[in-house]
Structure formats: C-alpha cells, structure tokens
N, C-alpha and C positions, 0 to 999 in steps of 0.2 A: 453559427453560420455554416458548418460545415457538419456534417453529419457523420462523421468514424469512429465516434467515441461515445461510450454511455456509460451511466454508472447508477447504481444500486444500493440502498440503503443497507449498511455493512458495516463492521470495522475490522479493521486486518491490522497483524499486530507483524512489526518491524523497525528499524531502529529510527532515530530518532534522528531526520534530515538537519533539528541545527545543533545536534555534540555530536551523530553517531557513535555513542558509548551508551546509552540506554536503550529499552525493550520498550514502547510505548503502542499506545493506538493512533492508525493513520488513518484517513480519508483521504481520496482521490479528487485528483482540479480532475475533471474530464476534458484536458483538450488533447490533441496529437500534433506532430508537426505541422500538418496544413490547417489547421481552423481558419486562421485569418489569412490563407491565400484569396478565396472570393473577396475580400476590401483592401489587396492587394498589400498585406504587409507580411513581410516574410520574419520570420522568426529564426534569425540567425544564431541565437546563443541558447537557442532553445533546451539543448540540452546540459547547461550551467547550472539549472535548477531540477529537483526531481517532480513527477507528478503527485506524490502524496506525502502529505504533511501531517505532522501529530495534530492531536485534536481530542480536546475534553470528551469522556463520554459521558452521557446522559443517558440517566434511565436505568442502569444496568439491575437485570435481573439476579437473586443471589443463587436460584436452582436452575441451571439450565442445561440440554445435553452437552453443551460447552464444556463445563463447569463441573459435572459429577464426577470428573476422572479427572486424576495429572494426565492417564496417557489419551486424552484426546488431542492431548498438548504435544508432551515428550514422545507420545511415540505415533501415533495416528500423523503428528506436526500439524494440526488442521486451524485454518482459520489466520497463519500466517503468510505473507508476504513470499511467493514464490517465483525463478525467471518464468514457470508457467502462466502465473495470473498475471503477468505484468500486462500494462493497458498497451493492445498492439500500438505501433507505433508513435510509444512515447518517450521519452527523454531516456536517454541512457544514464543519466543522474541514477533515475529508480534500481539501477541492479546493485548502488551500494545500502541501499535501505535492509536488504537480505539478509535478513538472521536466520543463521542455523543454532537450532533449540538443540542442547547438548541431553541426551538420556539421561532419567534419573535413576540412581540406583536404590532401589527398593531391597 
C-alpha cells in the first residue's frame, strides 16, 4: 500500500528476535510505520515487534566470497545486521537484533 520500504533477496546475519541469545539468519517484513495509513489503520504498537526475523536458509553455497575468510566475518563484519542498514523507518525493536561479532584471535 504505501511505498517507503523495499527489500532484496539477502540474508543478514543477527540475533535471534525470539531468545536473542543466538547468531542466526534474518529476513526482513518490509513494512515501515505508515504502510497501512492509506486504509486508515495506524500501527500503534508497531514498534513491539522487530522488522526481521530468523528464517531457514536455502541453497547455501559452500565457496563463496562470504565464506573464503573468517575475516570477511570477524573483521570486514560484513553481511551483518548494522544501526546503518536498518530498514529507514522501522520498528525500533530492530536495534536489539545487533550483534557485535567479537575478533578472532589467530
């Protein structure tokens, strides 16, 4: 209905909206606060719940540039869940999904 939000075939890796005590894969609901303001229903507790949820992944490749290195992980951080990528104007839930990946010592 409302058009502020898009999303892209991805997975981003962040803790896990129902223990937040594990690392998992998320996908993104693409909505924002206003989606259903045009059919006039406001989303009062909108931010009770986060915009991204763990979710199985499928397919996964075993060589990928993801994949070749721990530090694309540990130290690049790439491919996780950051306040940067968070979807503009979504639930303030999302900023406890944020894992910081600790260095690994080699």
């Amino acid at each position: 209905m409302e058009t502020g939000s898009t999303s892209k075939p991805d997975f981003i890796l962040g803790l896990n909206p129902r223990d937040r005590k594990t690392l998992t894969t998320l996908r993104v609901i693409p909505t924002i606060r206003s989606t259903f303001h045009p059919a006039g229903i406001k989303m009062e507790n909108f931010d009770a719940l986060p915009n991204y949820w763990d979710s199985s992944v499928h397919n996964i490749k075993k060589r990928t540039e993801r994949t070749r290195s721990c530090d694309s992980c540990h130290v690049a951080k790439e491919g996780f869940l950051k306040r940067e990528t968070l979807i503009k104007d979504g639930s303030k839930a999302n900023e406890e999904l944020i894992y910081n990946i600790k260095p690994i010592n080699k």
